[in-house]
C-alpha positions in Angstrom: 0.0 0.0 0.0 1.5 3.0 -1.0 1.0 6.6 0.9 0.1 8.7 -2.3 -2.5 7.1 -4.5 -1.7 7.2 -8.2 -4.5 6.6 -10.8 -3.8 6.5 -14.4 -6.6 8.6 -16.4 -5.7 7.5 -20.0 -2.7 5.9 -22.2 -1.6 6.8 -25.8 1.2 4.6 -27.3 4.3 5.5 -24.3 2.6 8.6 -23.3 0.3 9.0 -19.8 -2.0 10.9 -17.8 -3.2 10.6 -14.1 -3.1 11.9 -10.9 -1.1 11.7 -7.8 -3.4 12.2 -4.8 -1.9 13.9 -1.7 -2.8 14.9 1.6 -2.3 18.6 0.1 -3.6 18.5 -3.1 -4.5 16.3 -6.2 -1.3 16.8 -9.1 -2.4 16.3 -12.3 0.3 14.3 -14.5 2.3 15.3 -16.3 3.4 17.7 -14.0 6.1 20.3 -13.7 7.6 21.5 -10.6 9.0 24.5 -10.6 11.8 24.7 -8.6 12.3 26.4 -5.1 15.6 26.2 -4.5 16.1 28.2 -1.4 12.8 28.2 0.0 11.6 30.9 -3.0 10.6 29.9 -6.8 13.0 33.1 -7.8 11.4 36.0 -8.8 7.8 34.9 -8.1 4.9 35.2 -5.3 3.6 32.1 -4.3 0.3 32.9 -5.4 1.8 33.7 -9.2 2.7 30.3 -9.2 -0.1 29.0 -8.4 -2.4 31.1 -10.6 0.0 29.7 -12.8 -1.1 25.8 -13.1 1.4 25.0 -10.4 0.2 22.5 -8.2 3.5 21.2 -6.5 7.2 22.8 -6.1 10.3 21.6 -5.6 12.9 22.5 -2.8 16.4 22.0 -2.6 17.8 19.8 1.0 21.5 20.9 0.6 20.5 24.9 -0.1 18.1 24.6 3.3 20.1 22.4 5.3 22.9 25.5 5.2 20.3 28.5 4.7 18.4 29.5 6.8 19.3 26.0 8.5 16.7 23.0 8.4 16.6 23.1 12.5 15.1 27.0 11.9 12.8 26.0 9.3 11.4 23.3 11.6 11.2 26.0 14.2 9.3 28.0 12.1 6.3 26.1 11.4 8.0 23.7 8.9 8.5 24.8 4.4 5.1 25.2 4.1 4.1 27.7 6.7 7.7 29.3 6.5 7.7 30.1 2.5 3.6 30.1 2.5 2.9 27.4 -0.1 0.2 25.4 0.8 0.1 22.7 -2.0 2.6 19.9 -1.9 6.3 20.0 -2.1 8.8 17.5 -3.1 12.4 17.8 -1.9 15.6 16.4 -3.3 18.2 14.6 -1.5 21.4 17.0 -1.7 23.1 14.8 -3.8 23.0 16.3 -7.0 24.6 19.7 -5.4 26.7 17.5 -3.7 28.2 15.7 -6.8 28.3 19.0 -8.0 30.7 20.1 -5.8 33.4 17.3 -6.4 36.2 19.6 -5.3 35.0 20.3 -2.1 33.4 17.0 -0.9 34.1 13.4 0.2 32.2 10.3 -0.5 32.4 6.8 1.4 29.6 4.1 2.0 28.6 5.8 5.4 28.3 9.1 3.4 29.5 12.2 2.3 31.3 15.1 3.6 31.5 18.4 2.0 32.4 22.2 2.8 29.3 24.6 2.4 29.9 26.7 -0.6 28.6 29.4 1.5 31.6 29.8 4.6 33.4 26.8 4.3 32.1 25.1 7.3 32.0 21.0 7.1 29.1 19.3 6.7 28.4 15.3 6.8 25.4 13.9 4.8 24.3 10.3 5.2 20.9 8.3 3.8 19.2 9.3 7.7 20.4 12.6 8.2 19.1 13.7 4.6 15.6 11.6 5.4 15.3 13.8 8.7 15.9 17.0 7.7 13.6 16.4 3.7 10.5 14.8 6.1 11.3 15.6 9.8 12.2 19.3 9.7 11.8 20.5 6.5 7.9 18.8 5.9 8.4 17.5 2.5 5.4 15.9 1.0 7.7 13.9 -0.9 11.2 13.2 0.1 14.1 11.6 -2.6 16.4 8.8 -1.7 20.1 9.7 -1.2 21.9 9.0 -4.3 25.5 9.4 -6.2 24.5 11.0 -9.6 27.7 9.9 -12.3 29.1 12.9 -14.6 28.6 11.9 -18.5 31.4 10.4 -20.1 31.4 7.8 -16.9 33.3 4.7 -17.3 31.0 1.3 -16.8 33.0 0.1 -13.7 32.5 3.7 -12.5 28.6 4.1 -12.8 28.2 0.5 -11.7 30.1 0.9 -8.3 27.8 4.1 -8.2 24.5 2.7 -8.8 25.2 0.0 -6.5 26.1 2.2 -3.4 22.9 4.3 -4.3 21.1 1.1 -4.2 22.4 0.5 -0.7 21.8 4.1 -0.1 18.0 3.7 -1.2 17.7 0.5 1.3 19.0 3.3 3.8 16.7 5.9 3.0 13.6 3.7 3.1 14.4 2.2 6.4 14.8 5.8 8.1 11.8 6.8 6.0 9.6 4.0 7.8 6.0 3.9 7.2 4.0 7.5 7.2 0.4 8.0 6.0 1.4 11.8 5.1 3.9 11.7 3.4 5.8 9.5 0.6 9.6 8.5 -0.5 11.0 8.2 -4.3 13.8 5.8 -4.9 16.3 7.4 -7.9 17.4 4.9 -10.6 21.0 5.3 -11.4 23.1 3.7 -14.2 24.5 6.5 -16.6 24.0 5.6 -20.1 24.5 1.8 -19.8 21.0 0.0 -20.1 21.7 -3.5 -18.2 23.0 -1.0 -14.8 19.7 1.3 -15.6 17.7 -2.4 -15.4 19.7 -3.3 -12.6 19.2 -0.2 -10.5 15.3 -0.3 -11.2 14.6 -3.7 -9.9 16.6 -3.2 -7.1 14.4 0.1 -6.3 11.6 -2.1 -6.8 12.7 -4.9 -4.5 13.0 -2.2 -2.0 9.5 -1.0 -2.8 9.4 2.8 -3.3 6.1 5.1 -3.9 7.2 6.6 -7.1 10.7 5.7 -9.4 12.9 8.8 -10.4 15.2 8.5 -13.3 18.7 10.7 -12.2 21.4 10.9 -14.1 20.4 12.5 -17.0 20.9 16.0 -18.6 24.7 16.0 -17.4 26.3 16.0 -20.5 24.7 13.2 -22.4 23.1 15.4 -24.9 19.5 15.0 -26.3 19.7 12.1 -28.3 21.4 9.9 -25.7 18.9 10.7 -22.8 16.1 9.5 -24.9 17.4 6.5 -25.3 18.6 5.8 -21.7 14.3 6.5 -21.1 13.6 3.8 -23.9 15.6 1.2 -22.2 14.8 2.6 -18.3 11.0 3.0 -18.3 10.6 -0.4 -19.1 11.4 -1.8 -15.9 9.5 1.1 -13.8 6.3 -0.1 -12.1 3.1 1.5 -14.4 1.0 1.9 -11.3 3.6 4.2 -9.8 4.9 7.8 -10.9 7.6 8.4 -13.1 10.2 11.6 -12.4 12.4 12.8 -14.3 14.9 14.7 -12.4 16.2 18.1 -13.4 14.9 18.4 -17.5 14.4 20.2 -18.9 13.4 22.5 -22.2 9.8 21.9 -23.6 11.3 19.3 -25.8 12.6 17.2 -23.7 9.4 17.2 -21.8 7.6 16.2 -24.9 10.0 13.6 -25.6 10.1 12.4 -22.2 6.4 11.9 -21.9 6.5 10.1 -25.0 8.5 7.6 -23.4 5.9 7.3 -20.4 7.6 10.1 -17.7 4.8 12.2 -15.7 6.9 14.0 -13.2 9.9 17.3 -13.9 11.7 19.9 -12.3 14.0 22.1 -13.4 15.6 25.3 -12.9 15.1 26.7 -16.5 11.8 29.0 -16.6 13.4 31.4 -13.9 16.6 31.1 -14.7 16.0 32.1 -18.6 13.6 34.8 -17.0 16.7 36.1 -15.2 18.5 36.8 -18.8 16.1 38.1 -20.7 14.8 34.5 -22.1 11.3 33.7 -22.9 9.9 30.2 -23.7 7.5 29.1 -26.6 6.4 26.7 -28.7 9.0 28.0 -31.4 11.6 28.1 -28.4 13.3 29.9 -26.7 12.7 33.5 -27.6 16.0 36.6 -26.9 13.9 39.3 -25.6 17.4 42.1 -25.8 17.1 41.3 -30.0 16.1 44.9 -31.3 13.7 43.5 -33.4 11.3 43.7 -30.1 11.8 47.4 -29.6 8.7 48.4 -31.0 6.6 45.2 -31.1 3.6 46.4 -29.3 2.7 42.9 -29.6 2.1 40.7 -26.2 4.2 37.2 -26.0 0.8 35.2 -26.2 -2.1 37.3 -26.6 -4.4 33.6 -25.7 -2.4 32.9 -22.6 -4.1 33.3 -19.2 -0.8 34.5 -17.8 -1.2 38.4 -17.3 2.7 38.8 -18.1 2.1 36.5 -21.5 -0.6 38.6 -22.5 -1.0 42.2 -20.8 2.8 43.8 -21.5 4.3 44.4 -24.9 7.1 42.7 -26.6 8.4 46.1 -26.5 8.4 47.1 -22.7 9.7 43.9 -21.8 12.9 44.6 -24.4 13.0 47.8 -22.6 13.1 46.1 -19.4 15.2 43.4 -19.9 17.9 46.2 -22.0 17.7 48.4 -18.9 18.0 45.5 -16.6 15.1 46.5 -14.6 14.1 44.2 -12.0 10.3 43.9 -12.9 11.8 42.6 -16.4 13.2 39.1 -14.6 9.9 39.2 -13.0 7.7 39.2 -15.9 9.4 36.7 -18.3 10.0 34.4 -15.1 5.9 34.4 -14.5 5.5 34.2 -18.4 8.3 30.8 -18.2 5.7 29.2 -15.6 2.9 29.5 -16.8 4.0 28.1 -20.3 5.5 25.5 -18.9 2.1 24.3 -17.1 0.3 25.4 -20.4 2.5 23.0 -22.0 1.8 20.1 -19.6 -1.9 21.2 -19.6 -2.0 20.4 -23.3 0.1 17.1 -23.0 -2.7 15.9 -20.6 -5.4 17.0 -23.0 -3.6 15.4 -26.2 -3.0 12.1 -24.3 -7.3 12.1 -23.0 -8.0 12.4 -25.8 -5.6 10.0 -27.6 -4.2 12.1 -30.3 -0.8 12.6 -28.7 1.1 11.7 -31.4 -0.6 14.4 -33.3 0.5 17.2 -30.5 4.1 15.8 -30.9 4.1 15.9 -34.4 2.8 19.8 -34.3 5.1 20.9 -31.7 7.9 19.3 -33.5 6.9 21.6 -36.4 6.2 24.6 -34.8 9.5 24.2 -33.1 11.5 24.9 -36.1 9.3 27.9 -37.3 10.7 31.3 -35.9 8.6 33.1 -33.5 6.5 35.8 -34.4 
């Protein structure tokens, strides 16, 4: 029995559509979680996310563990109450930014040590300790296993001693995890870009008995073409009555593509962070709102989105912004980003009801290599 039930609406070739029912909220799949990092989605209210199609974030362990402190945020009413989001949250483990931070960390089976890329100060991060601060302090609605994420190129004897100590690391992270009626645990397949460690790692996840299976290890390096097929040969051996993350992907392609191959669940940094620079996302791409061609386009981005920044301010005001690097400008292309994104997973879940996904994926392939107007 599984703490989150997950019922699968409709199926269309690889592609799916259900929902994840939570003590918080119902999330319609697929879903895309915007991404939290440090207790914020950056540059947003949480009420523009929601109004936004949002209907569960993501925050980041390692970021809260070192600020404002997971202890404080416990303190303080738990993430929730503390960054006012009502709706559910899922949490990662630290890992990635740990493996991100080769230089400054060690790993051995108990663990890993690492200096805070803040002030230096030494930190030690094992399956338990990452389980109590994602479900104990921090509230997570759903908490990620402790995993090593592998760089691409990865030798195989590399990713395979790897995947195996993240399996260990996933027993770990179950057992301090327990049983809770609130909340649930993800197990991360690992395996790089070799298909018999990817099988491996997911019916050792499955032995263990997770409630959902994310796929890590991808979008370091691989490229485009070579995560697709690590989802070909992963999704196979995921469970179909359980959700299906993706972690950390991506552009609207990949999210098409990824669905395709039978994913429900993403986060990534990207809407924000191209929001930041002046980057708006569409179905043509990504769109460079400093190009001078904007500068008296009294057009909106998308005059039929429900998104006041898509459709109430000018192509023009927003080059001005964005030239005269005027806060409001990250602002308004980061709430446009959002709510695209959930448009875009709005209309995968319609195009997979009502079985003509293959249709929507043929048109967005097309309208992704006209220019935008």
């Amino acid at each position: 029995m599984t703490s989150f039930p997950f019922k699968l609406l409709a199926v269309d070739g690889g592609a799916r559509t259900g929902v994840l029912k939570t003590p918080r909220g119902d999330i319609p799949t697929p879903a895309f979680m915007p991404v939290g990092t440090a207790a914020t989605v950056k540059a947003l209210y949480p009420e523009q996310v929601r109004d936004a199609g949002a209907g569960i974030i993501l925050g980041n362990t390692y970021h809260l563990m070192l600020r404002p402190g997971a202890e404080r945020v416990k303190r303080l009413g738990g993430l929730h109450a503390f960054m006012r989001w009502d709706g559910p949250i899922l949490t990662d483990s630290g890992g990635f930014q740990v493996w991100s931070l080769s230089g400054l960390r060690k790993l051995v089976e108990e663990g890993v040590t690492f200096k805070s890329h803040i002030d230096g100060s030494s930190h030690h991060l094992t399956p338990e300790r990452s389980i109590e601060i994602q479900a104990d302090l921090l509230g997570a609605d759903i908490s990620m296993q402790l995993d090593e994420c592998t760089p691409y190129p990865c030798e195989r004897d590399g990713a395979a001693r790897a995947m195996e100590g993240s399996l260990r690391w996933a027993q770990r992270s179950r057992d301090a995890f327990g049983e809770r009626k609130d909340q649930a645990i993800f197990g991360i397949v690992q395996g790089s870009v070799y298909d018999d460690l990817r099988r491996d790692s997911a019916e050792g996840l499955k032995r263990i008995g997770f409630d959902g299976y994310a796929v890590g290890g991808l979008a370091v390096g691989e490229g485009f073409e070579m995560m697709c097929k690590v989802l070909d040969a992963t999704t196979l051996f995921l469970p179909s009555d359980r959700p299906r993350y993706l972690m950390g992907v991506g552009k609207p392609v990949d999210l098409v593509e990824a669905v395709a191959r039978g994913i429900d669940m993403f986060d990534c940094v990207l809407p924000t962070r191209s929001g930041r620079h002046g980057q708006a996302w569409s179905d043509n791409g990504p769109v460079n709102l400093k190009n001078a061609r904007f500068a008296e386009d009294p057009r909106p981005l998308d005059e039929t989105s429900d998104c006041p920044a898509s459709r109430d301010y000018s192509r023009a005001y927003l080059h001005h912004l964005v030239k005269a690097n005027e806060y409001l400008g990250s602002m308004l292309l980061s709430w446009h980003n959002t709510a695209y994104f959930q448009s875009l997973t709005a209309r995968m879940r319609d195009a997979i009801e009502e079985h003509r996904f293959d249709a929507f994926r043929r048109e967005f392939h097309e309208k992704l290599a006209q220019d935008f107007d």
